[in-house]
C-alpha positions as CSV (number, residue, x, y, z in Angstrom):
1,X,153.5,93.0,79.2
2,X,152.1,96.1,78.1
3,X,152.9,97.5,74.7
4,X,154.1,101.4,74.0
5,X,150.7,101.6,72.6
6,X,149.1,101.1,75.5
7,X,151.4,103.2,77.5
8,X,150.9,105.7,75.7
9,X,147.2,105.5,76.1
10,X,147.3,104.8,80.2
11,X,149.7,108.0,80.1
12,X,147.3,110.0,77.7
13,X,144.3,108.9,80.6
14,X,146.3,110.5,83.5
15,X,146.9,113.0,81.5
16,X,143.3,115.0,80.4
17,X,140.5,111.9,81.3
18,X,141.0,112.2,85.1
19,X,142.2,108.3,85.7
20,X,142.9,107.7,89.1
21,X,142.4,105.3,91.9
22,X,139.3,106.9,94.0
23,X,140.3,105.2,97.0
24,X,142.4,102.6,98.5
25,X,140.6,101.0,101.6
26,X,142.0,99.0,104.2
27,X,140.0,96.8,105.8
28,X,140.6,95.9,109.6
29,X,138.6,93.4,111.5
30,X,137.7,94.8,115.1
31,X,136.7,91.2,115.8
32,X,139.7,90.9,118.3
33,X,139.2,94.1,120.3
34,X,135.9,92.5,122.0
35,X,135.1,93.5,125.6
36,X,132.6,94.3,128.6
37,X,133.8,98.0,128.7
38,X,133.3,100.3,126.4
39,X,136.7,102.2,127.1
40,X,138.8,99.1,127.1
41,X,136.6,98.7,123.3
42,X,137.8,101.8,122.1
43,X,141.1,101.3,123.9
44,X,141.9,98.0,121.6
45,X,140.1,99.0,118.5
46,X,142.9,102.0,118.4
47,X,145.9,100.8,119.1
48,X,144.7,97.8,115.9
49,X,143.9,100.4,114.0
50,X,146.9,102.4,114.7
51,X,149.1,99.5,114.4
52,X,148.0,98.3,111.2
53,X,147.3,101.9,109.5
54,X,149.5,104.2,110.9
55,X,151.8,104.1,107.2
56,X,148.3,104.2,105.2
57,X,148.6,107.3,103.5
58,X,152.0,108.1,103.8
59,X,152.7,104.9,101.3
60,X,149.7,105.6,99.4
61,X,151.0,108.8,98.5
62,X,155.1,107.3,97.8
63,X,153.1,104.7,95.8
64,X,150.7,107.0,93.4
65,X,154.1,109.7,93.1
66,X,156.0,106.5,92.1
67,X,153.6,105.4,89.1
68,X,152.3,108.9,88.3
69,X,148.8,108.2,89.9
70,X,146.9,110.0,92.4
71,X,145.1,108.1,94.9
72,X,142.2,110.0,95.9
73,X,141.0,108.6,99.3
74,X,142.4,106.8,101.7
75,X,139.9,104.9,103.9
76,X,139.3,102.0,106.1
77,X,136.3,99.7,106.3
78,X,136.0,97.8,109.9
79,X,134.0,95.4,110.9
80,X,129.8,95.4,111.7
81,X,130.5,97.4,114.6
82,X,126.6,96.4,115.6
83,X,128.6,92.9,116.1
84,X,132.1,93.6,117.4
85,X,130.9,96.0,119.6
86,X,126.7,94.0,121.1
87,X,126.2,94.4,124.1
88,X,126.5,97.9,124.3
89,X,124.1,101.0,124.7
90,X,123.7,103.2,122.1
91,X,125.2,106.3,124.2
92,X,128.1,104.0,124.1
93,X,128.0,103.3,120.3
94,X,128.0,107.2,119.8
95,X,131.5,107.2,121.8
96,X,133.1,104.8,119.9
97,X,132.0,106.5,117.0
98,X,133.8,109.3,118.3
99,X,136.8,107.6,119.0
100,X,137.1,106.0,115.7
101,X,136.1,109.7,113.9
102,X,139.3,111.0,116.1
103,X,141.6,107.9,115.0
104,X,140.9,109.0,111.5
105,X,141.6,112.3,112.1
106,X,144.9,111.6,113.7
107,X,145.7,109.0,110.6
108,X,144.8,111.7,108.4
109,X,142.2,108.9,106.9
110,X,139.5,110.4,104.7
111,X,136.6,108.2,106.0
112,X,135.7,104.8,108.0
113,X,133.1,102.9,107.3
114,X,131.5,100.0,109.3
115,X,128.9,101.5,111.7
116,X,126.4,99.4,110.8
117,X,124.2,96.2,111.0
118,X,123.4,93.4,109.0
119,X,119.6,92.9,110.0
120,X,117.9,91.1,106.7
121,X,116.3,88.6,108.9
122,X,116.1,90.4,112.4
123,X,117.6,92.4,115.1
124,X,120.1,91.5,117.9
125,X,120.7,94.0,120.6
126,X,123.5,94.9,119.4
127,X,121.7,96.1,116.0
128,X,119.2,98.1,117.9
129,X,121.4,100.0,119.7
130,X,123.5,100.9,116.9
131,X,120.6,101.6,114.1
132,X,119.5,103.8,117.6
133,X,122.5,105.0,117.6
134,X,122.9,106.2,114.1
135,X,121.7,110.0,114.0
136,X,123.4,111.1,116.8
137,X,126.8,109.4,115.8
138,X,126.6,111.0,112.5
139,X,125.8,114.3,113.5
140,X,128.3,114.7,115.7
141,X,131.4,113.2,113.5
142,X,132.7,114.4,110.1
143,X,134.7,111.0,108.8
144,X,132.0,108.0,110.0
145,X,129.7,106.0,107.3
146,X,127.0,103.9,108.1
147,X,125.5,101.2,106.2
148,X,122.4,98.9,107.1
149,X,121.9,95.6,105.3
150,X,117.9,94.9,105.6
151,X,117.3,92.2,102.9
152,X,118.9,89.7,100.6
153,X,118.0,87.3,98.2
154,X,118.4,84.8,100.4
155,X,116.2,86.0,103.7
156,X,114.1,88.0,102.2
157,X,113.1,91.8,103.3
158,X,113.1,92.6,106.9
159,X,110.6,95.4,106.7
160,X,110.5,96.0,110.1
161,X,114.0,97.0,109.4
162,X,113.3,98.9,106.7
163,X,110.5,101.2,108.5
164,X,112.8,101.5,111.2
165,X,115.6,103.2,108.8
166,X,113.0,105.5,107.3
167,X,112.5,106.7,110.7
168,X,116.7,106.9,111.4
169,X,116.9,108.8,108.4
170,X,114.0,111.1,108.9
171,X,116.0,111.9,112.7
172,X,119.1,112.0,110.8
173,X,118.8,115.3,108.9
174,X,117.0,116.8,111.2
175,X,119.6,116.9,114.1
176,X,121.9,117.5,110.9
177,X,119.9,120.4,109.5
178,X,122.1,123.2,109.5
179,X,123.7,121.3,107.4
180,X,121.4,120.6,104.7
181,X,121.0,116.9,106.5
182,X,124.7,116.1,105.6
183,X,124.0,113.1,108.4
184,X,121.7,111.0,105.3
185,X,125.1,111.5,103.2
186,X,126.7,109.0,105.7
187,X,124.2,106.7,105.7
188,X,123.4,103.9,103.2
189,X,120.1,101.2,103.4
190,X,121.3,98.0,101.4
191,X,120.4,94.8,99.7
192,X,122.6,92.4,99.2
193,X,125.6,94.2,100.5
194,X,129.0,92.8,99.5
195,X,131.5,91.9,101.8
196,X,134.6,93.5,100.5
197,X,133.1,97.1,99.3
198,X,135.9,99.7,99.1
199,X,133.7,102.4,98.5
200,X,131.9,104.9,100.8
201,X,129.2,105.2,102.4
202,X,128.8,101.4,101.9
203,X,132.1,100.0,102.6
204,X,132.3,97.5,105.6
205,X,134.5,94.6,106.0
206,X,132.7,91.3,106.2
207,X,132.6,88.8,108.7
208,X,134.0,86.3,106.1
209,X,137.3,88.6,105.3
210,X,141.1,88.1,106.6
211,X,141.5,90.1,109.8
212,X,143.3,92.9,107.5
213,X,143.2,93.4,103.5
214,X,143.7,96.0,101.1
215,X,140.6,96.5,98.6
216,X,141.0,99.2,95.8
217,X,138.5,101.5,93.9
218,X,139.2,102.7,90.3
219,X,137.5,105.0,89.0
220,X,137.4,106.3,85.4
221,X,134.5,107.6,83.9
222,X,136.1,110.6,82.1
223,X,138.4,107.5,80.4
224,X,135.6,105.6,79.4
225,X,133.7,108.8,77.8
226,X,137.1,110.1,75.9
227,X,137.4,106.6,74.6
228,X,134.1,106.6,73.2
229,X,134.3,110.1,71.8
230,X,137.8,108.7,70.1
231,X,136.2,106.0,68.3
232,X,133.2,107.5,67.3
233,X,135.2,110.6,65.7
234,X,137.8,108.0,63.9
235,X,134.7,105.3,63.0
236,X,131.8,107.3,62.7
237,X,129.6,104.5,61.7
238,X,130.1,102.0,64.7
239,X,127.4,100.8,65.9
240,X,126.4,100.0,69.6
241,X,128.3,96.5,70.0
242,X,131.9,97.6,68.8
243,X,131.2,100.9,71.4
244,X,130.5,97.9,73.6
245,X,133.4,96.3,73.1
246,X,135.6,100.1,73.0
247,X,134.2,100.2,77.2
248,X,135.4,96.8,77.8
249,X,138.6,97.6,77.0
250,X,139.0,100.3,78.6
251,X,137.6,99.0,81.5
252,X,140.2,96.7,81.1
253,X,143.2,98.9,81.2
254,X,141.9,101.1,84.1
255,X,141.2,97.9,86.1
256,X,144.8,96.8,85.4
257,X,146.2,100.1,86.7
258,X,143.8,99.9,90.1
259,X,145.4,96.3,90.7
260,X,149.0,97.5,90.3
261,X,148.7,100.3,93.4
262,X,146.5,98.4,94.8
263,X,149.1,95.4,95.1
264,X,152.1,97.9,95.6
265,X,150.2,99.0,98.8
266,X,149.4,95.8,100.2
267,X,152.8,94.7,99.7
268,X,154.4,97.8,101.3
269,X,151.8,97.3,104.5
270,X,152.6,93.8,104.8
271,X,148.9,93.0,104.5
272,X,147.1,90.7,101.6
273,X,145.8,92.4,98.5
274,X,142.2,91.8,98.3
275,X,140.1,92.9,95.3
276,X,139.7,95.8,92.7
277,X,136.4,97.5,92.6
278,X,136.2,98.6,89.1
279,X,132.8,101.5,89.6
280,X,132.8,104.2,87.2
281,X,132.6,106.7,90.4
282,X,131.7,110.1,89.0
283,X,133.2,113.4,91.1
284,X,131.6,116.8,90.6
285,X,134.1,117.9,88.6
286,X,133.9,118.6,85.0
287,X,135.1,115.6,82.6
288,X,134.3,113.1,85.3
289,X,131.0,112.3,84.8
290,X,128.9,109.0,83.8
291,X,126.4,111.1,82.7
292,X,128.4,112.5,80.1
293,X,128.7,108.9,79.0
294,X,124.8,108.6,78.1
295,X,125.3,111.9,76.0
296,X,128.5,110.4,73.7
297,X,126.6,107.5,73.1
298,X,124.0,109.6,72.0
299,X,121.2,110.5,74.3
300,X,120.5,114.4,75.1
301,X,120.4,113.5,78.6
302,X,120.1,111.0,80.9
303,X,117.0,110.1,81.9
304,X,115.6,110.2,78.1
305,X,113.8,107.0,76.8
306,X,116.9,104.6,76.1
307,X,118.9,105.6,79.6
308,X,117.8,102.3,81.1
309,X,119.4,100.1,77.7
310,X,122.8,102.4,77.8
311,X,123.2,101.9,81.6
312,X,123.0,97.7,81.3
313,X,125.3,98.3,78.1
314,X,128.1,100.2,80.5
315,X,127.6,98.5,83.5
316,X,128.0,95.0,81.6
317,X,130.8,96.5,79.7
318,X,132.6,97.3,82.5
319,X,132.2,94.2,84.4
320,X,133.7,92.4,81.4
321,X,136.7,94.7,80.7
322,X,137.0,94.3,84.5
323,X,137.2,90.3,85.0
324,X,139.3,89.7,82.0
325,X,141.8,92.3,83.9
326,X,141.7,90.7,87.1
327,X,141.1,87.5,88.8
328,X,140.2,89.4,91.9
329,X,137.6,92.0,91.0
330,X,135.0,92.8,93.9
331,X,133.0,95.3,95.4
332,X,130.2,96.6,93.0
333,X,132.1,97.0,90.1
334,X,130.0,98.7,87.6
335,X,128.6,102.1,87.5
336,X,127.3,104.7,89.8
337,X,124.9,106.8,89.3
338,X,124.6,109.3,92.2
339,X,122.9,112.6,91.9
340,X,124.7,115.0,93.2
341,X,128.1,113.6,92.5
342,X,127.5,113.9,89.2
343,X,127.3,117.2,87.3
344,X,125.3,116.0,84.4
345,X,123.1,113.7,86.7
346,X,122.7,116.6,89.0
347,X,121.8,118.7,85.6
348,X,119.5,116.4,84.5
349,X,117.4,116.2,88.4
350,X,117.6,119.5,87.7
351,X,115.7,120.5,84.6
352,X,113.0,117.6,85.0
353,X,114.7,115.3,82.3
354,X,115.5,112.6,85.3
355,X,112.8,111.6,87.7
356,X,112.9,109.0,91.1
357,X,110.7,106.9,89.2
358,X,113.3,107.1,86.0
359,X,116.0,106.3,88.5
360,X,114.7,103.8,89.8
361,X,114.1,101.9,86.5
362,X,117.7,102.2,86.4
363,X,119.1,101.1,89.2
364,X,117.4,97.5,88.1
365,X,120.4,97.3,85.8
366,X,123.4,99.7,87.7
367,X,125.9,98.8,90.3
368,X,124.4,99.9,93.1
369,X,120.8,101.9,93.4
370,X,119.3,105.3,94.4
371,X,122.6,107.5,95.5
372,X,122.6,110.7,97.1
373,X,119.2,111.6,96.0
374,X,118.1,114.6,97.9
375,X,114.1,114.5,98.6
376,X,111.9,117.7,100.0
377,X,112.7,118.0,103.8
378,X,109.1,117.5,104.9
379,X,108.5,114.0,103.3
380,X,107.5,111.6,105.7
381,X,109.4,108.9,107.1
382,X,106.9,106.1,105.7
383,X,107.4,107.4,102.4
384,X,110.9,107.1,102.8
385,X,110.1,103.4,104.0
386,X,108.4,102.7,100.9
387,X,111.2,104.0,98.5
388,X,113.6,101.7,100.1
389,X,111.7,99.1,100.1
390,X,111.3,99.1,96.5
391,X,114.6,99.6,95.8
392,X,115.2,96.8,98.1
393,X,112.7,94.7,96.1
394,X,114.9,95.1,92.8
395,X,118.2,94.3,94.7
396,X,116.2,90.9,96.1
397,X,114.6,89.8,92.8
398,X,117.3,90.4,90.6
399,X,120.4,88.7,92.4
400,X,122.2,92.1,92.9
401,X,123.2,94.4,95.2
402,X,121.1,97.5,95.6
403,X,120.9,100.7,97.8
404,X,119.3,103.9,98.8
405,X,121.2,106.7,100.0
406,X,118.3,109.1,100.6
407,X,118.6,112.9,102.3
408,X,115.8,114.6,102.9
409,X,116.4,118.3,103.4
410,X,115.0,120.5,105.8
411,X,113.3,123.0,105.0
412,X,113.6,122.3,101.3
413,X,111.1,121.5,98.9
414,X,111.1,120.1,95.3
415,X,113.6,122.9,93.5
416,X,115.9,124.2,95.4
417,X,119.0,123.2,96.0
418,X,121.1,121.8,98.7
419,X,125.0,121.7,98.9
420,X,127.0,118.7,101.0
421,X,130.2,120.3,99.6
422,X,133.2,118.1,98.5
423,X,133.0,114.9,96.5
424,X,129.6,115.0,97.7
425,X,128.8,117.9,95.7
426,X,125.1,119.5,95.3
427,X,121.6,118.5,93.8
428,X,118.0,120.0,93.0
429,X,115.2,118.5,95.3
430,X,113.5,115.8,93.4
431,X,109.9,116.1,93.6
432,X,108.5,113.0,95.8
433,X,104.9,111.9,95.6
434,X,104.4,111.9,99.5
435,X,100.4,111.3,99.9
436,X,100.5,109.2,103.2
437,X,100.1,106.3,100.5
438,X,102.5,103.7,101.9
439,X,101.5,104.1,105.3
440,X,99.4,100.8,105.6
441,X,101.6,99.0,103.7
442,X,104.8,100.0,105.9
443,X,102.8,99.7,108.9
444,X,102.1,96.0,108.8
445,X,106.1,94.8,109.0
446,X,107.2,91.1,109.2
447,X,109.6,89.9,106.5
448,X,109.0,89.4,103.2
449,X,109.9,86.2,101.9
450,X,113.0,85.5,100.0
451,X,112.0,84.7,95.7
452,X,111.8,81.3,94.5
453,X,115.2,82.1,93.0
454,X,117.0,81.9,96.1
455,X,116.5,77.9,96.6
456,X,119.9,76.7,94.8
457,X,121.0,73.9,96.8
């Protein structure tokens, strides 16, 4: 039971910290929809979809006007569809990402994710038609994500995989140019993918998951800053464990608000609640920004020596305020740091203070990895390999889930600036140290073993 206190408090949040729940996702398995023919594919996949999300975003909405909380995004995740749909060509993958882009238009859904692969310890054909797939499908729809699984702690790194997407991404933006390469915005390399991510561009729903389930994102960072600005101004000599503990709890509460719409959805649907993603998601919007964070607890910027201690303080924080909420927390469930999402993270790419090699460091101790970094347009795509792979390496080594979310953007260099508009927001070009350096190493492929660490049984 909560007290008037803290009612006060979660009203106080919706009020001038920007709570809400960033996105409830609704995973579908396609599993069922199997065929020979592509049409009779696409024929099955949207009357399942249909059927099971027609009500999606009409109840989110009754459900968020009900409790006074906006639910940003409405969204699906569907299976691998590199396994629900093998045996396809990839012309044929490009048309059922069509049809699912027009499904989601008709459902008024904000994105799908699921056009992807999980390739950490090889390729089917049903992989390689979809990874070839992958450009033209996302240049020529507006609501499809794409995420490629290339290593885990477990197999290893499938470099081969891994030069391959350096390529896809290179092709991406440039059929996507006119754009700024909006295309690489879509597209997502991971390690260690989770199964039940609610979040875009990563979210896909795993071959392990119920054929239907209702996952929820809660964002937050705005709360979590305000909270720490509170405490500070009414203690001003606490030091950086009780701010510790001032996170976790307010992790808590906004954790315990996700799970109520989240539950309230699932209920009204019909369809099993799955988990809460607890990810302090930043927007471009002012007061809603993780970087902000890094400045109340007192760094000038992020990206100053320090940024790398302050992001494992949060992102443990939050994980703890998070499980003591919720039985059921999934996802990523920490914090995001994505560069042009982010006003003060963009600010900080901007005026030098945050470099790839200081983001990087960080992503060794954040939810998820390198985000929507955009790169100079003419980097090459071995380079791009060799970034991955290294942010693969961390994701591997350490037990975690890691990404890159890469957009090189043509015709940019280091400086300027490219706009993806919406949530997506706008960054300065980091400079990238593109020397034909990784070539060799990229060019030999195979599969990196998997760490000593990943023998448990």
């Amino acid at each position: 039971m909560l007290t008037e206190r803290e009612i006060l408090a979660t009203l106080e949040m919706l009020k001038n910290e920007n709570l809400d729940v960033r996105t409830v996702t609704l995973g579908i398995s396609l599993f069922d929809c199997a065929s020979h023919e592509a049409d009779r594919f696409i024929t099955n996949v949207r009357a399942k979809i249909t059927r099971l999300a027609a009500n999606l975003v009409d109840i989110c909405e009754e459900v968020g006007l009900r409790y006074g909380i906006p639910v940003v995004n409405k969204r699906i995740s569907i299976s691998p569809i590199a396994i629900a749909a093998s045996g396809f060509s990839a012309e044929e993958m490009c048309r059922i990402a069509e049809a699912l882009d027009d499904i989601a238009a008709q459902l008024r859904i904000d994105f799908i994710g699921g056009f992807g692969a999980l390739v950490e310890k090889g390729f089917t054909s049903g992989d390689q038609a979809l990874i070839e797939a992958i450009p033209e499908a996302l240049s020529r729809t507006d609501r499809i994500c794409s995420s490629i699984n290339v290593a885990s702690t477990h197999a290893g790194i499938n470099m081969d995989a891994v030069a391959l997407m350096g390529r896809t991404i290179k092709r991406t933006a440039e059929i996507t140019a006119d754009r700024d390469g909006i295309g690489c915005a879509k597209l997502v390399v991971f390690a260690n993918i989770p199964q039940d991510v609610p979040f875009m561009a990563g979210a896909y729903l795993g071959v392990g998951e119920p054929d239907a389930v209702i996952n929820v994102g809660v964002s937050g960072p705005g709360v979590v800053k305000k909270a720490i600005d509170r405490a500070r101004a009414a203690h001003p000599d606490m030091d950086l464990g009780q701010l510790s503990e001032t996170i976790k709890r307010t992790a808590f509460k906004v954790t315990r608000v996700g799970e109520l719409i989240g539950r309230q959805v699932a209920e009204k649907l019909g369809i099993p609640f799955g988990v809460a993603d607890l990810s302090l998601a930043p927007t471009p919007n002012v007061g809603d920004s993780v970087g902000e964070i890094f400045q109340s607890l007192g760094l000038k910027s992020i990206g100053n020596p320090g940024s790398t201690a302050v992001l494992a303080m949060l992102n443990d924080a939050v994980k703890k305020g998070g499980i003591f909420a919720s039985s059921y927390v999934g996802g990523l469930s920490g914090a995001f740091i994505p560069v042009s999402e982010d006003l003060s993270i963009a600010e900080a790419a901007r005026n030098g203070s945050l470099s790839l090699e200081k983001l990087e460091a960080m992503t060794s101790v954040c939810s998820v990895g390198l985000d929507m970094v955009a790169i100079p347009g003419d980097t090459s795509a071995e380079t791009i390999s060799g970034i991955i792979a290294d942010e693969m390496a961390i994701g591997v080594i350490n037990s975690k889930a890691t990404a890159a979310r890469l957009i090189p953007v043509p015709g940019k260099k280091a400086g300027d600036k490219a706009a993806f508009g919406g949530l997506l927001g706008e960054a300065t070009i980091i400079n990238i140290r593109d020397d034909g350096g990784s070539s060799g190493f990229i060019s030999l492929g195979g599969r990196i073993p998997a760490p000593v660490q990943s023998f448990k049984n």
